[in-house]
C-alpha angles and dihedrals in degrees: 000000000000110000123206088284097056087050085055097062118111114236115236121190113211102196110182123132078220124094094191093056095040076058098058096036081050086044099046093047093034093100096048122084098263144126110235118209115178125209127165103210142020089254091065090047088049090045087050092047086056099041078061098258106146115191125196102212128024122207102188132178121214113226117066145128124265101359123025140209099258091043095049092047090053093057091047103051084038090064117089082211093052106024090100101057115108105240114193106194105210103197134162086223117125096174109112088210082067087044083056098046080049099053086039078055104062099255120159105200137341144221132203121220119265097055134161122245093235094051085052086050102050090045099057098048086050087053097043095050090049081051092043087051092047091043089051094050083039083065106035091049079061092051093051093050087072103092094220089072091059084103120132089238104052102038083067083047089060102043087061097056093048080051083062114050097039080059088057087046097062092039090060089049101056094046080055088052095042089055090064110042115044090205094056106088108060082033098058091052093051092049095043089055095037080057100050103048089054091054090052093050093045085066093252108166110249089267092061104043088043081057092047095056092046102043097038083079093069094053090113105025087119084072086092087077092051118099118250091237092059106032083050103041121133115221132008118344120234113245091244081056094046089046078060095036087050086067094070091086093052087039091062098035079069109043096051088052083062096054096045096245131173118281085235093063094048100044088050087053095046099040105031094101091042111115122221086231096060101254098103138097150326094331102026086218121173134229118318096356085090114082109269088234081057097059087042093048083048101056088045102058098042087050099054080043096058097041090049147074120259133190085244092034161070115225115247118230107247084255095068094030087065094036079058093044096046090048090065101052108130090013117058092354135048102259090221090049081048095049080042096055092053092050085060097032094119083057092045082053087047091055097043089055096041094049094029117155116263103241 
């Protein structure tokens, strides 16, 4: 009876002990292109698993009986056969320290009840193309193990395939990141270029500067971790709610392991809020110590904050905004980044004008 469409769609387990909220996961993904199989709890999946049934995709709530959410997530992702599988854990848990489980666990997003159907939509296609790439390198790395495909050729062949799909990885990452925080889009593209034309000016050879630009977009991808309360409030932040904020770096360190991503883009998510004095985060390291495409990231991103509107504050002219920068050289910023950024700065100024905010 299934025709070759039906064999292409992709398989979704909905695992919930409620049959109100495995309605409204069928409801929101019913119009996708999908498979739904339901469980209600983590026993069932792990009965499934062994009776052969393999899923692409997992959405998976956290409190159940028998087996839970986080239990069930850590088999999985324990299991060469189903490591690969995208889990999203849907929880009402605000707690971070169950973010955290979460993220010990293996899971690859999550989502908070309530949560609207169009947010759970977006998730899992992001999710689904990221498994679709990896499924694609997994089979081509089993193709270049036979001996015969060594070739010269084809080993360039190969390399720019890799090129390709790590390119799709972090595209599907960003949409990810966009979903969540409404100033991202016209904020990514400023601080990529920022980035790139430090780089440049730096004296980075046109590999890494290409890199820079790419990879600068995924600087605070680990925000998806990051509670709505606290990513979308307007004014200051309380310490307790920094100390949260702080994980991001770690967040997205993480997330972009999973996803195989370039050194380069993990070590700009992990070392962006490092200072070149010391006092920074997660890792407080010191000068040169941070990753040069850190301390370029850095700069970057303070710079575009400064010079831009927040919800908790005024933007700063670009006068005061490099007063401020040049200020911190040596102390929050590389002194040589900061002597490079005022060697560009007509092109800084031509960025700011050509990706300025709609007011």
């Amino acid at each position: 009876m299934a025709g070759p469409a039906a064999a292409a769609e992709k398989l979704v387990f909905l695992v919930d002990d409620e049959d109100r909220n495995l309605l409204l996961f069928e409801k929101a993904l019913s119009t996708q292109n999908y498979r739904l199989n339901t469980f209600h709890d983590g026993q069932e999946v792990l009965d499934a698993l062994e009776q052969g049934e393999m899923p692409d995709l997992v959405v998976l709530d956290v409190m159940m009986p028998r087996v839970d959410g986080f239990t069930l997530c850590s088999v999985m992702k324990a299991d060469v056969k189903t490591q690969a599988v995208p889990v999203i854990l849907v929880t009402g848990l605000e707690d971070m320290r169950d973010k955290v489980r979460g993220l010990e666990s293996g899971a690859d997003d999550f989502l908070t009840k309530p949560f609207h159907p169009t947010e759970l939509r977006a998730r899992v296609r992001s999710l689904m193309r990221i498994k679709t790439l990896h499924d694609q390198l997994e089979d081509s790395n089993k193709l270049l193990r036979n001996d015969k495909l060594h070739l010269e050729a084809l080993v360039q062949e190969r390399t720019e395939e890799l090129e390709g799909l790590t390119f799709g990885i972090v595209a599907a990452l960003e949409m990810a990141n966009e979903l969540r925080d409404s100033d991202t889009g016209l904020h990514i593209r400023r601080v990529c270029s920022y980035s790139h034309a430090l780089a440049k000016q730096m004296g980075m050879d046109a590999l890494f500067a290409g890199k820079i630009r790419r990879y600068a977009s995924l600087h605070d991808v680990g925000k998806v971790g990051i509670p709505d309360s606290i990513l979308k409030k307007e004014g200051m932040l309380s310490d307790a709610e920094f100390e949260q904020m702080k994980l991001h770096t770690m967040f997205g360190y993480e997330l972009l392991g999973i996803a195989r991503a370039d050194d380069m883009a993990r070590n700009i998510a992990l070392y962006h809020h490092e200072r070149f004095d010391g006092e920074g985060y997660p890792r407080k390291l010191e000068g040169k110590n941070i990753p040069i495409e850190a301390r370029i990231v850095s700069l970057a991103d303070v710079y575009d904050a400064l010079t831009t509107r927040r919800c908790y504050k005024d933007a700063f002219s670009a006068e005061e905004a490099e007063r401020t920068i040049r200020a911190e050289g040596g102390q929050h910023f590389d002194p040589d980044i900061v002597d490079g950024m005022f060697a560009a700065i007509e092109e800084f100024h031509s960025i700011r004008s050509r990706y300025r905010d709609r007011s």
